[in-house]
mmCIF file of the N, C-alpha and C atoms, coordinates in Angstrom:
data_MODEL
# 
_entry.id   MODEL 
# 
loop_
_atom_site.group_PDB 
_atom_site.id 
_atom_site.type_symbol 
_atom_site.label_atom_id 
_atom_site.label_alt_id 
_atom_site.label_comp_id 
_atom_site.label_asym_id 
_atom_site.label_entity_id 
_atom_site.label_seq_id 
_atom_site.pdbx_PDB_ins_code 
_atom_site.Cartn_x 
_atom_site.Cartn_y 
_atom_site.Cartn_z 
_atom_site.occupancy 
_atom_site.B_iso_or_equiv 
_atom_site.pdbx_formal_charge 
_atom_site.auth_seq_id 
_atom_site.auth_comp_id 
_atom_site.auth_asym_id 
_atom_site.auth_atom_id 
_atom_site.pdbx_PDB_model_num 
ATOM 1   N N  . UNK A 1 1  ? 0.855   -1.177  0.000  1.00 0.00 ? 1  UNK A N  1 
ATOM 2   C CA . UNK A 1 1  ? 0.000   0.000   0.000  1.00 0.00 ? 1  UNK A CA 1 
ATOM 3   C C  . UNK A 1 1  ? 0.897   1.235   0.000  1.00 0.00 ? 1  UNK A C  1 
ATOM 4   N N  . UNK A 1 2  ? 0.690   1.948   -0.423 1.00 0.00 ? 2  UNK A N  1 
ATOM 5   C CA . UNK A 1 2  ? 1.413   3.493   -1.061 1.00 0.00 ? 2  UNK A CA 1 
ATOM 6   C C  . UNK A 1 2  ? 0.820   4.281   0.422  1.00 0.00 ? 2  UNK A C  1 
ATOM 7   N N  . UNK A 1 3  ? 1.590   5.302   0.368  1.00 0.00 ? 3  UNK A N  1 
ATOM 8   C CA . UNK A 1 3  ? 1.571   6.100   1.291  1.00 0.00 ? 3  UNK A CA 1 
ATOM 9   C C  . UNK A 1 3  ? 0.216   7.127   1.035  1.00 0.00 ? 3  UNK A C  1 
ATOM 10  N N  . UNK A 1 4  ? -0.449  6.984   2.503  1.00 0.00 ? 4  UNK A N  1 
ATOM 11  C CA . UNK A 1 4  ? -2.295  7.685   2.795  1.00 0.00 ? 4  UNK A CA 1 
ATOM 12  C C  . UNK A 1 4  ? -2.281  9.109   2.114  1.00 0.00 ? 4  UNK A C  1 
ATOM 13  N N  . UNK A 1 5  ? -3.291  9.662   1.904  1.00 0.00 ? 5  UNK A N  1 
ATOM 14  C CA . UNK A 1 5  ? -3.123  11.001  1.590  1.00 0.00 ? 5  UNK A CA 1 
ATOM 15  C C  . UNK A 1 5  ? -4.257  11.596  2.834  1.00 0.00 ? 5  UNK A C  1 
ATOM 16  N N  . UNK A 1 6  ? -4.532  12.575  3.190  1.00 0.00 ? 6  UNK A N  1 
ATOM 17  C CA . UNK A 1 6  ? -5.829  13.030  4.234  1.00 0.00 ? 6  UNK A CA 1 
ATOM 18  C C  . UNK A 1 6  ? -6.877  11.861  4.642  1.00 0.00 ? 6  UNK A C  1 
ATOM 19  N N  . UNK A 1 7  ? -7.237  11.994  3.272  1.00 0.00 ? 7  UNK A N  1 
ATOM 20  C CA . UNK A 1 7  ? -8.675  10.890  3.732  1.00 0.00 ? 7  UNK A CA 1 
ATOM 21  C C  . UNK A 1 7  ? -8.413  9.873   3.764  1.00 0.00 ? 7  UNK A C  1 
ATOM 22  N N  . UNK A 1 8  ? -7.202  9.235   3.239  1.00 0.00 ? 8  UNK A N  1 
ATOM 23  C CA . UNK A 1 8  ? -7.029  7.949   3.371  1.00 0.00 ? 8  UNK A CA 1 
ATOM 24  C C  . UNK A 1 8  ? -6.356  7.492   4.809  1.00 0.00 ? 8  UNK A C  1 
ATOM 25  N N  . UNK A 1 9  ? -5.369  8.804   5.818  1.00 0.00 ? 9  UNK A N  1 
ATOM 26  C CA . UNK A 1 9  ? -5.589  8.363   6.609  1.00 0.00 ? 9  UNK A CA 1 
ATOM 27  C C  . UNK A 1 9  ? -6.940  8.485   7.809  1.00 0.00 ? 9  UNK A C  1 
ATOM 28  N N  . UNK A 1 10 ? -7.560  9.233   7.839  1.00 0.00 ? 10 UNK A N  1 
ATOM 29  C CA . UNK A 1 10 ? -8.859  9.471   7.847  1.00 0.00 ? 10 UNK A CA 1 
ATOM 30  C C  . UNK A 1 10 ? -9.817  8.372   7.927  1.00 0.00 ? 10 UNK A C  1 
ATOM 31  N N  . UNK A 1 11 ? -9.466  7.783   6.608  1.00 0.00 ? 11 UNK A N  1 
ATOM 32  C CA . UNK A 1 11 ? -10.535 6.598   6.550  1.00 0.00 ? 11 UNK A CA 1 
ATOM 33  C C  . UNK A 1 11 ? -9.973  5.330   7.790  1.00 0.00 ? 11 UNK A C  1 
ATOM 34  N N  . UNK A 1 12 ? -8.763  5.248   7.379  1.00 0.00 ? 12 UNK A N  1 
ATOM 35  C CA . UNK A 1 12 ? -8.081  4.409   8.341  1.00 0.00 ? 12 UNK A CA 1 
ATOM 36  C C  . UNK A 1 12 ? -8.235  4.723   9.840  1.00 0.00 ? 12 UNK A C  1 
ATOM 37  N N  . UNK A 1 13 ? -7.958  5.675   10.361 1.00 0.00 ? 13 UNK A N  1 
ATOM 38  C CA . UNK A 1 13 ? -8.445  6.001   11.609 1.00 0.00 ? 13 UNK A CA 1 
ATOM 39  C C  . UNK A 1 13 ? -9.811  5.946   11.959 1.00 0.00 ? 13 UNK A C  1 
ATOM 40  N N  . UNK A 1 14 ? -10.425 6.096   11.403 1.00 0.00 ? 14 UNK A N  1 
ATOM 41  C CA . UNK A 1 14 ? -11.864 6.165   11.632 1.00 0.00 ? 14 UNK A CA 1 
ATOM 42  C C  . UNK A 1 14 ? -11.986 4.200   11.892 1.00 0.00 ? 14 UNK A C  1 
ATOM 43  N N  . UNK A 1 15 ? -11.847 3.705   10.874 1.00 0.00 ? 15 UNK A N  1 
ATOM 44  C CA . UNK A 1 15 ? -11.865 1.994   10.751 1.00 0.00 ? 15 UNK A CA 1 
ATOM 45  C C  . UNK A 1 15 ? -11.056 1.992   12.114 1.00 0.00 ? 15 UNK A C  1 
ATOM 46  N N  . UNK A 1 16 ? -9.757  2.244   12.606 1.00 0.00 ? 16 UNK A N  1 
ATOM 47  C CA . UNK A 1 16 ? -9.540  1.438   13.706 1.00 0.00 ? 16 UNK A CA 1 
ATOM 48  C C  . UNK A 1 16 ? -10.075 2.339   14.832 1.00 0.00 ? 16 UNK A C  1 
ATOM 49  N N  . UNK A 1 17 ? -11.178 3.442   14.860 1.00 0.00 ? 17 UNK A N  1 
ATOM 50  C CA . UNK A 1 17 ? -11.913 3.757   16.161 1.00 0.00 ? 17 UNK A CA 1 
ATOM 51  C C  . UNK A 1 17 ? -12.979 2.401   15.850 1.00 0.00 ? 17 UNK A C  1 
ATOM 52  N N  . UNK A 1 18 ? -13.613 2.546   15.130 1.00 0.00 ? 18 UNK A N  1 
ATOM 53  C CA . UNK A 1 18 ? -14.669 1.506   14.903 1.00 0.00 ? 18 UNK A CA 1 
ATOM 54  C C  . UNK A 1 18 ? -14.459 0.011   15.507 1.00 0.00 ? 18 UNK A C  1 
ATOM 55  N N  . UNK A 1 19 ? -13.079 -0.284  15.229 1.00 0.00 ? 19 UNK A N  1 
ATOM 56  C CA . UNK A 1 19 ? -12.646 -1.430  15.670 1.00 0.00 ? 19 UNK A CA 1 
ATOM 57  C C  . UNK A 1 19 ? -12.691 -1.583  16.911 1.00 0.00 ? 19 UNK A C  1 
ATOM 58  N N  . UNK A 1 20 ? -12.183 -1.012  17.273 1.00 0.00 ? 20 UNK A N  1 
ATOM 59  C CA . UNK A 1 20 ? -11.226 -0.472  19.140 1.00 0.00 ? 20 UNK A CA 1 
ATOM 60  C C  . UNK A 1 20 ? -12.979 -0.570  19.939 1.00 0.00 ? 20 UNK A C  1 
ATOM 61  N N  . UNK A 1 21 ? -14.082 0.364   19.491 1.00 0.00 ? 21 UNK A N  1 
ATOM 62  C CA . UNK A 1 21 ? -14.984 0.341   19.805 1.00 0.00 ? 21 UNK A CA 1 
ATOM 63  C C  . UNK A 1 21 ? -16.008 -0.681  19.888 1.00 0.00 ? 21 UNK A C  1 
ATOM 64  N N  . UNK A 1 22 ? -15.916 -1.156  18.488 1.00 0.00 ? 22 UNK A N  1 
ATOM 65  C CA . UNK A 1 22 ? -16.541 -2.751  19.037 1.00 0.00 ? 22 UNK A CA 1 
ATOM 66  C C  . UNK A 1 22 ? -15.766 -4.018  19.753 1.00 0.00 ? 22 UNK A C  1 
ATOM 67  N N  . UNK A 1 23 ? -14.505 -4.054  20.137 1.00 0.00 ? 23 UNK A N  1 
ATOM 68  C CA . UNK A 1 23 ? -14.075 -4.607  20.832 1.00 0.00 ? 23 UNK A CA 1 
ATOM 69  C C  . UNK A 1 23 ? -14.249 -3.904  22.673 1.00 0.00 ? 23 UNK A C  1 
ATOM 70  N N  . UNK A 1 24 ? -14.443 -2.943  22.711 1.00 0.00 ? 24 UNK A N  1 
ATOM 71  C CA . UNK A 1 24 ? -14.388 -2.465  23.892 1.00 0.00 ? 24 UNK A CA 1 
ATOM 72  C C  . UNK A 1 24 ? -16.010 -2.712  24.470 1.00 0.00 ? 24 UNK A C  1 
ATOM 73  N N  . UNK A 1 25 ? -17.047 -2.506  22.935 1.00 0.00 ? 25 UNK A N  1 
ATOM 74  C CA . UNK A 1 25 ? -18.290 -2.998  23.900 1.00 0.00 ? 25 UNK A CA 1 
ATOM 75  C C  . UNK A 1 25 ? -18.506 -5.434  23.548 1.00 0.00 ? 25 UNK A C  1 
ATOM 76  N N  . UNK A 1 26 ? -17.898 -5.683  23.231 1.00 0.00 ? 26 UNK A N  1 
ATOM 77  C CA . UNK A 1 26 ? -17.679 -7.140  23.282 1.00 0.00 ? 26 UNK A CA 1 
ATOM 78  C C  . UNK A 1 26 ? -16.690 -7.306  23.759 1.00 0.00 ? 26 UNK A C  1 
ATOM 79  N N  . UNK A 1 27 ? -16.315 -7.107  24.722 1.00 0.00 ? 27 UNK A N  1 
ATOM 80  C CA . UNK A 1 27 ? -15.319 -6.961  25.867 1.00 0.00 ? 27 UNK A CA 1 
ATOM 81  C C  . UNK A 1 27 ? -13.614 -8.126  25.374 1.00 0.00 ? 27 UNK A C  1 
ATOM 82  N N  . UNK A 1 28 ? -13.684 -7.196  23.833 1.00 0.00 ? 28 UNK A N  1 
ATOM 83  C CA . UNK A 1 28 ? -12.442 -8.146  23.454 1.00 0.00 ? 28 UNK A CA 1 
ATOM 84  C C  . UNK A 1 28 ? -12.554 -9.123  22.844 1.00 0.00 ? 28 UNK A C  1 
ATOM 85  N N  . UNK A 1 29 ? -13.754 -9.524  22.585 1.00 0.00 ? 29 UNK A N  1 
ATOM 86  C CA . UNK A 1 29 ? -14.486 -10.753 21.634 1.00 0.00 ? 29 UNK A CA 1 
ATOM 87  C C  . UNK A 1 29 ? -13.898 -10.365 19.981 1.00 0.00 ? 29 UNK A C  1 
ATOM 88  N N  . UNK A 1 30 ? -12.589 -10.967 19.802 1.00 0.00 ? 30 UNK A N  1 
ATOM 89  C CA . UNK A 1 30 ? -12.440 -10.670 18.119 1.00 0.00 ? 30 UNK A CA 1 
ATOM 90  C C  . UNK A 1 30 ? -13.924 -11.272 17.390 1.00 0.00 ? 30 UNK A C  1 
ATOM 91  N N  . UNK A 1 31 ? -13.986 -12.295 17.713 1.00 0.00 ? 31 UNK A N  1 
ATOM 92  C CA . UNK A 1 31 ? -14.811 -13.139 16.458 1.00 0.00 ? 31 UNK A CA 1 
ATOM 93  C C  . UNK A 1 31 ? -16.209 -12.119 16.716 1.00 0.00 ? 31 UNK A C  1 
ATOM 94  N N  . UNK A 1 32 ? -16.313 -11.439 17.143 1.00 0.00 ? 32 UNK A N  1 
ATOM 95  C CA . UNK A 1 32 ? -17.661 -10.380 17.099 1.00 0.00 ? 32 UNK A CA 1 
ATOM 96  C C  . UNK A 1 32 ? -17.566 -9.513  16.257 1.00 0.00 ? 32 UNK A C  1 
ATOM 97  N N  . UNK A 1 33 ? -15.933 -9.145  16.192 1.00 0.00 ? 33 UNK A N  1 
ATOM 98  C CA . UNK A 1 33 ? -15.818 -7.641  15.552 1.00 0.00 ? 33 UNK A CA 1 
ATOM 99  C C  . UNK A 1 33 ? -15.132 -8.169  14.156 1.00 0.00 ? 33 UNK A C  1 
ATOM 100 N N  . UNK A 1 34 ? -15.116 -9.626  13.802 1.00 0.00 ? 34 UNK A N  1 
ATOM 101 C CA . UNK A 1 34 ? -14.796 -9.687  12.276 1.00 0.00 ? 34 UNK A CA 1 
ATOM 102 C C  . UNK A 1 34 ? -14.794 -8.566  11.072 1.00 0.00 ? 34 UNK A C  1 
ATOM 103 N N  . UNK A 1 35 ? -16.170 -7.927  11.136 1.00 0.00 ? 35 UNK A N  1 
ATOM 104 C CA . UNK A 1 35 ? -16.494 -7.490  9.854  1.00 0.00 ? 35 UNK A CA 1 
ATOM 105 C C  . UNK A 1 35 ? -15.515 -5.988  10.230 1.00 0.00 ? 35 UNK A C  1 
ATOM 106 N N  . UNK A 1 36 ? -15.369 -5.640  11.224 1.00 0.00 ? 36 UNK A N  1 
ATOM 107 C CA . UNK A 1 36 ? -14.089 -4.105  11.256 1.00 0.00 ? 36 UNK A CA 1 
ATOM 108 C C  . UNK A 1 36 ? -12.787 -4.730  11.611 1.00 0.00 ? 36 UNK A C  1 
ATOM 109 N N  . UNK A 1 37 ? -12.356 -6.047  11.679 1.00 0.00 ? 37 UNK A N  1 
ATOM 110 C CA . UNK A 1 37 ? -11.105 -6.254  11.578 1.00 0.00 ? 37 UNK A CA 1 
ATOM 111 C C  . UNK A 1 37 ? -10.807 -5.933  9.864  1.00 0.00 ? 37 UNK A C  1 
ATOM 112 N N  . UNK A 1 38 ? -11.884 -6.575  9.265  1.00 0.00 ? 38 UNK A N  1 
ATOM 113 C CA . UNK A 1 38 ? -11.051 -6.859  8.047  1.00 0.00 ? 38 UNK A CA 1 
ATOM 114 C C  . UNK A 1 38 ? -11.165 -5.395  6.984  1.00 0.00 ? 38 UNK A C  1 
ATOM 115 N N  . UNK A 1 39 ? -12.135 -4.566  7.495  1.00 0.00 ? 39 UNK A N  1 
ATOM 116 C CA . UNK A 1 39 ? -12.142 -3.002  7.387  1.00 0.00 ? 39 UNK A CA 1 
ATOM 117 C C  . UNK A 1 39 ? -10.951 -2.634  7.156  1.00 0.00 ? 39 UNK A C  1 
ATOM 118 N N  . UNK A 1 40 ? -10.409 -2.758  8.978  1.00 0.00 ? 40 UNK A N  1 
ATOM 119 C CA . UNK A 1 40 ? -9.720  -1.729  9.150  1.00 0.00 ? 40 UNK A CA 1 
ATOM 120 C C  . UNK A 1 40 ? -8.088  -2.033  8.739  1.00 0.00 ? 40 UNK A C  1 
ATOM 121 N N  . UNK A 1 41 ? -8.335  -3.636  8.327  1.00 0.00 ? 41 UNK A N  1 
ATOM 122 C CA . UNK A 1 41 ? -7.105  -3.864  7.737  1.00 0.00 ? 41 UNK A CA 1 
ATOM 123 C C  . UNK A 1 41 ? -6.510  -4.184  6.060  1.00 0.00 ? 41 UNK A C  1 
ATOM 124 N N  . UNK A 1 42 ? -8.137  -3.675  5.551  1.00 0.00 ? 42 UNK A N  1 
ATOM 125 C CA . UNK A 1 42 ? -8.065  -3.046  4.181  1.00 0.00 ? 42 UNK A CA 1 
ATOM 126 C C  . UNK A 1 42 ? -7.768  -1.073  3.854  1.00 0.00 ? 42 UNK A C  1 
ATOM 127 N N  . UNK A 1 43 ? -8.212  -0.712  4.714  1.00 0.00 ? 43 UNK A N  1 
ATOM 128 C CA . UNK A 1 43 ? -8.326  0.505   5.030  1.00 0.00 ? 43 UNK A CA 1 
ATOM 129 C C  . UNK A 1 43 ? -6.212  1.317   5.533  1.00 0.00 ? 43 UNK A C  1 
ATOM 130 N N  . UNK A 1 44 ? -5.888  0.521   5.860  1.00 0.00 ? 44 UNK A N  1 
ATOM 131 C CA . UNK A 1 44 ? -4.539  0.693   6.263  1.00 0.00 ? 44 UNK A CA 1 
ATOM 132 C C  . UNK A 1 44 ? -3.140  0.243   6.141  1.00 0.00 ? 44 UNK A C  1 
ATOM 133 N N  . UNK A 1 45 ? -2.540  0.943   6.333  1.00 0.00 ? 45 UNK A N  1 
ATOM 134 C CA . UNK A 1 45 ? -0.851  -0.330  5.656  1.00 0.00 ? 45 UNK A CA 1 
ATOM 135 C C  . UNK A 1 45 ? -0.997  -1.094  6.770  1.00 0.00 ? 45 UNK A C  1 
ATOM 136 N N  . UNK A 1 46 ? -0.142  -2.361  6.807  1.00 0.00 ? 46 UNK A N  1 
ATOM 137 C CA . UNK A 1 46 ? -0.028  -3.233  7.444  1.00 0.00 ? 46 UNK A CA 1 
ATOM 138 C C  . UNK A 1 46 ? 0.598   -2.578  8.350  1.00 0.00 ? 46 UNK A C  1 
ATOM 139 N N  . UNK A 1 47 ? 2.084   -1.604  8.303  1.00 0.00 ? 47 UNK A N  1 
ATOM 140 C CA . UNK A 1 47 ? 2.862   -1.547  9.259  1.00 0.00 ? 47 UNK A CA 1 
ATOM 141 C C  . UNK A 1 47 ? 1.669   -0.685  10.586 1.00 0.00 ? 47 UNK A C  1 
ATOM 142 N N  . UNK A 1 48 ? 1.329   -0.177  10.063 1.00 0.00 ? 48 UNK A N  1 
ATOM 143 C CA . UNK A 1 48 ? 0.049   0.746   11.033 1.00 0.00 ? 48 UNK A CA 1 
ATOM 144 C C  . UNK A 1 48 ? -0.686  -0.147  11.671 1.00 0.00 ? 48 UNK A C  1 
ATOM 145 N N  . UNK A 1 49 ? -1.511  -1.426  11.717 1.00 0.00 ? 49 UNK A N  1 
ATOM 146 C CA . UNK A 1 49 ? -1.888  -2.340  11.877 1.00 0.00 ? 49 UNK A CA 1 
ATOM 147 C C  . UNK A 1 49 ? -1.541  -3.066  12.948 1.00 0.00 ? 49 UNK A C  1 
ATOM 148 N N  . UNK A 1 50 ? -0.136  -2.836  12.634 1.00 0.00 ? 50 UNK A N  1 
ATOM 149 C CA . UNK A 1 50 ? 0.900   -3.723  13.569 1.00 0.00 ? 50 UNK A CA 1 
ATOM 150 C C  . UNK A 1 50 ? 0.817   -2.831  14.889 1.00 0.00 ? 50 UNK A C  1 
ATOM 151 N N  . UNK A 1 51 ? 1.099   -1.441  14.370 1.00 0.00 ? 51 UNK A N  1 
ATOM 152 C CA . UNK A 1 51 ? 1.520   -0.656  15.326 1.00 0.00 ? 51 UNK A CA 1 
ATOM 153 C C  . UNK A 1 51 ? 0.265   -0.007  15.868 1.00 0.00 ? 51 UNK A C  1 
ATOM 154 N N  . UNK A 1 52 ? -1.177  0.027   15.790 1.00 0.00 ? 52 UNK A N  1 
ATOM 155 C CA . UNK A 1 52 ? -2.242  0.030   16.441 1.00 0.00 ? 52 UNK A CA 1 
ATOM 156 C C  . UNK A 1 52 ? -2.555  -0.924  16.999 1.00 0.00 ? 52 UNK A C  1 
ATOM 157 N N  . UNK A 1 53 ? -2.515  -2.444  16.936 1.00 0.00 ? 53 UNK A N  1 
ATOM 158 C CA . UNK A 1 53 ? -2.737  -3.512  17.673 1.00 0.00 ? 53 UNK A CA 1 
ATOM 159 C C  . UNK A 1 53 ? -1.869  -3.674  18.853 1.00 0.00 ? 53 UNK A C  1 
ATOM 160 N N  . UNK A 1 54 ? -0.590  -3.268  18.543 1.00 0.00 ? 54 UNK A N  1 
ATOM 161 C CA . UNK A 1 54 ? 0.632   -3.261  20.048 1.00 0.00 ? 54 UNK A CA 1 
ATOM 162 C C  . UNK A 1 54 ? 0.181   -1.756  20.550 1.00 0.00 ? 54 UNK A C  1 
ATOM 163 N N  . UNK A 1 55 ? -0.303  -0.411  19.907 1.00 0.00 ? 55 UNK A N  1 
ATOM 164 C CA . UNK A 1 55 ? -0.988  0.317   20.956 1.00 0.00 ? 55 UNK A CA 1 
ATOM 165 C C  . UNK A 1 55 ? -2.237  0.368   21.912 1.00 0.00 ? 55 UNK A C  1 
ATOM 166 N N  . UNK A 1 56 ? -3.180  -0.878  21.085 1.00 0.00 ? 56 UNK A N  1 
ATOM 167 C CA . UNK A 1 56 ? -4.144  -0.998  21.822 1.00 0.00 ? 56 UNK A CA 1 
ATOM 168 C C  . UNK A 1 56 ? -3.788  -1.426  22.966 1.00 0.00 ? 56 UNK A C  1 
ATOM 169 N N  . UNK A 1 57 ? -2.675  -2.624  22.930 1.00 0.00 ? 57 UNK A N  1 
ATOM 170 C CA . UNK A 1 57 ? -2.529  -3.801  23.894 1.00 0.00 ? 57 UNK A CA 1 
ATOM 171 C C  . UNK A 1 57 ? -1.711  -2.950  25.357 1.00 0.00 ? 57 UNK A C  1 
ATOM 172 N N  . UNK A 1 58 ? -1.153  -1.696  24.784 1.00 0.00 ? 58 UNK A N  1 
ATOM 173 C CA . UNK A 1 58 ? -0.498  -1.144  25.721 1.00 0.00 ? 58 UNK A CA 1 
ATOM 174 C C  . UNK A 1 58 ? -1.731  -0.130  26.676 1.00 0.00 ? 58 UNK A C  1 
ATOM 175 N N  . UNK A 1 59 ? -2.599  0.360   25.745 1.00 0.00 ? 59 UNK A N  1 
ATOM 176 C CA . UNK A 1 59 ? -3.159  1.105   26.285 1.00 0.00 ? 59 UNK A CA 1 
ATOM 177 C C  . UNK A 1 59 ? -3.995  0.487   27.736 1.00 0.00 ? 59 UNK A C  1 
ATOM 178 N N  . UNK A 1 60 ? -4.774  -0.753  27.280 1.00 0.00 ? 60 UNK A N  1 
ATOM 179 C CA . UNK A 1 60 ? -5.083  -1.770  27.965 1.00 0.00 ? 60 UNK A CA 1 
ATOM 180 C C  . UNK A 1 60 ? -4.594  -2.070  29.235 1.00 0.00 ? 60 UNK A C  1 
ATOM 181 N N  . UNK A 1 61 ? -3.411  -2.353  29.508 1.00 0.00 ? 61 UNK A N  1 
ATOM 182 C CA . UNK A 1 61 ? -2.259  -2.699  30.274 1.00 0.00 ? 61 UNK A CA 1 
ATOM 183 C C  . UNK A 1 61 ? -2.302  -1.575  31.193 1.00 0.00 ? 61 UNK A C  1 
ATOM 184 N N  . UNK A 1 62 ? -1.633  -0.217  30.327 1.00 0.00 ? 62 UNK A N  1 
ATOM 185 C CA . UNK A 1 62 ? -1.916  1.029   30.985 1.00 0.00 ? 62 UNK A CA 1 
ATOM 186 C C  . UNK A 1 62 ? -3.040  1.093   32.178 1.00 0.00 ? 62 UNK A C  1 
ATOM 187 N N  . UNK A 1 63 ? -4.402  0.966   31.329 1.00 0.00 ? 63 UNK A N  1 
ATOM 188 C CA . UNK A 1 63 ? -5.535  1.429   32.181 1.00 0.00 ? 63 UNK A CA 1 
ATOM 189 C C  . UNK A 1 63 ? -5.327  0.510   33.075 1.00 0.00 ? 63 UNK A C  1 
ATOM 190 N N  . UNK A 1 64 ? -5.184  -0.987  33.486 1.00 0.00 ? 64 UNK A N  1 
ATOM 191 C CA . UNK A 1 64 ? -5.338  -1.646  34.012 1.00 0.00 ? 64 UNK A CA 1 
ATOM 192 C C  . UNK A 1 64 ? -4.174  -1.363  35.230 1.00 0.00 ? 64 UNK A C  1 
ATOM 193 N N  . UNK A 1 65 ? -3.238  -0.811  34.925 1.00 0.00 ? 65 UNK A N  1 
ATOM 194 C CA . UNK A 1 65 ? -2.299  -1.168  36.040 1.00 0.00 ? 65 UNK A CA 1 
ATOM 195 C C  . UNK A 1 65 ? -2.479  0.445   36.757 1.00 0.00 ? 65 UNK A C  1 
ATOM 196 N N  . UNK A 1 66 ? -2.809  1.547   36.159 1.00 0.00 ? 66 UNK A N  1 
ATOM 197 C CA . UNK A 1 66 ? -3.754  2.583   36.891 1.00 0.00 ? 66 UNK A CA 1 
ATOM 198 C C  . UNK A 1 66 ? -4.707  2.207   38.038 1.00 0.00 ? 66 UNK A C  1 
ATOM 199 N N  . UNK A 1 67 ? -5.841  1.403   37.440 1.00 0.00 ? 67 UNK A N  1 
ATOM 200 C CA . UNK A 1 67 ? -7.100  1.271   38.146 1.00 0.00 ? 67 UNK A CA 1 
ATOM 201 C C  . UNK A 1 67 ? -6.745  0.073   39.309 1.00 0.00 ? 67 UNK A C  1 
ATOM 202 N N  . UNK A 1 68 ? -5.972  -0.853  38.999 1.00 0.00 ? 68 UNK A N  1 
ATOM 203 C CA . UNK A 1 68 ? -5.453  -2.227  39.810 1.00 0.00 ? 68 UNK A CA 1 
ATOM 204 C C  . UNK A 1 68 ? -4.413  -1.713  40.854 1.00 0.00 ? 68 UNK A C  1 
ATOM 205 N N  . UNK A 1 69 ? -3.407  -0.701  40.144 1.00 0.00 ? 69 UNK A N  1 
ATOM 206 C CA . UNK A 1 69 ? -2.222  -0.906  40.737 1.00 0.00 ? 69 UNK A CA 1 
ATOM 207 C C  . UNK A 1 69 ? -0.828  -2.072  40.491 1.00 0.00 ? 69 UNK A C  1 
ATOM 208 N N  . UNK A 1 70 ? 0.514   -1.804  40.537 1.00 0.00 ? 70 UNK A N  1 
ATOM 209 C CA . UNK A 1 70 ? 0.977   -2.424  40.511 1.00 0.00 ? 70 UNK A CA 1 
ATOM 210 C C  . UNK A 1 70 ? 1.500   -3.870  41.283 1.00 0.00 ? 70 UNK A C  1 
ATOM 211 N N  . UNK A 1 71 ? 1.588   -4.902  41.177 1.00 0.00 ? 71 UNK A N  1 
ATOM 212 C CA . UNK A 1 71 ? 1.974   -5.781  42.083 1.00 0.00 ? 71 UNK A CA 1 
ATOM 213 C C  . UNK A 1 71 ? 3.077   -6.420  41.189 1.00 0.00 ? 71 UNK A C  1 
ATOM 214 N N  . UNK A 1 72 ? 4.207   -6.328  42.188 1.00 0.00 ? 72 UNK A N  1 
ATOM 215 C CA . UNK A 1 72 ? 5.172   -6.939  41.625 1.00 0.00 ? 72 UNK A CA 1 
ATOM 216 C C  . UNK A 1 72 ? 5.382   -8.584  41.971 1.00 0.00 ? 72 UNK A C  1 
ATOM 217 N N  . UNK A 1 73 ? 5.857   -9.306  40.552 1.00 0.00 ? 73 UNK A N  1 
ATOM 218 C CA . UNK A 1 73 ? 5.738   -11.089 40.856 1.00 0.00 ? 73 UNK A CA 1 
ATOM 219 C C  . UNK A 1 73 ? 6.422   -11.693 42.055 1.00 0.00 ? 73 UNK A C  1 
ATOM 220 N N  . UNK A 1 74 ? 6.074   -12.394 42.713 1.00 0.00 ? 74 UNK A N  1 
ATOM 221 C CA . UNK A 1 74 ? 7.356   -13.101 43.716 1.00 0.00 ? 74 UNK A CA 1 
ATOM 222 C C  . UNK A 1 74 ? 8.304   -13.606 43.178 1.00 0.00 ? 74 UNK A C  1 
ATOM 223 N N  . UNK A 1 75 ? 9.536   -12.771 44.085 1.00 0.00 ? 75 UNK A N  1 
ATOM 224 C CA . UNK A 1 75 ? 11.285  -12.949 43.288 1.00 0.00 ? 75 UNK A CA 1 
ATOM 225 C C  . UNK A 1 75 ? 11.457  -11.980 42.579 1.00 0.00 ? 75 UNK A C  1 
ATOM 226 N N  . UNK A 1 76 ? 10.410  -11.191 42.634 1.00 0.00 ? 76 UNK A N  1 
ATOM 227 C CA . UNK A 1 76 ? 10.400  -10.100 41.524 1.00 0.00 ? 76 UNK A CA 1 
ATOM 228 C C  . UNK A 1 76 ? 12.262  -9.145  42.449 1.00 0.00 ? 76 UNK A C  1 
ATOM 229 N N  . UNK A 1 77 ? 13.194  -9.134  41.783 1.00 0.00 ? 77 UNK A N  1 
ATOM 230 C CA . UNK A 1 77 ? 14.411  -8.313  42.568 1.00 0.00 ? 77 UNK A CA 1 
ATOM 231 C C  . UNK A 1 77 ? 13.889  -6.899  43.229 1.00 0.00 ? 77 UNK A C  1 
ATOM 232 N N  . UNK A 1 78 ? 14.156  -6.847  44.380 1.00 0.00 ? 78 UNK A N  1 
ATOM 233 C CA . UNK A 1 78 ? 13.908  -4.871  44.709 1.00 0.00 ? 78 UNK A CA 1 
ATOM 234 C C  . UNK A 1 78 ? 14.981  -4.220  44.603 1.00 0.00 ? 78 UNK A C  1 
ATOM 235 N N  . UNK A 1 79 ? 14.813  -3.205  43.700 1.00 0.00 ? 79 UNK A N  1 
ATOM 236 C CA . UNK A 1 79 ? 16.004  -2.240  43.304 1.00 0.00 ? 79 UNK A CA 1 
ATOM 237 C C  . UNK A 1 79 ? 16.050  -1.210  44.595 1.00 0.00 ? 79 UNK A C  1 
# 
């Protein structure tokens, strides 16, 4: 895929809110959100793809270790 112009990234962003969004109300259920996986991964270069799926996963993580807190593993070393 050639490099986006406005709307094309546009379109692409929009496809992976859509995505992000139906995974967030099917609480992560891919096989629900089929029809905007394959959207949003017509809609975009792959490398973007890559690199929105490892931002989702971080963001995730993020919120979670906000709202949870950290606990470190047993053996975990203390600096």
């Amino acid at each position: 895929m050639s490099a986006l112009n406005a709307s094309g990234r546009k379109a692409c962003w929009d496809a992976r809110d859509e995505l992000w969004k139906c995974l967030d109300v099917h609480q992560d259920q891919t096989s629900a959100c089929e029809k905007h996986q394959r959207e949003f991964e017509a809609k975009c270069p792959a490398q973007w793809v890559k690199y929105f799926v490892k931002r989702r996963d971080f963001l995730k993580y993020k919120e979670k270790i906000q709202n949870e807190g950290y606990e470190p593993t047993e053996g975990a070393s203390k600096l």
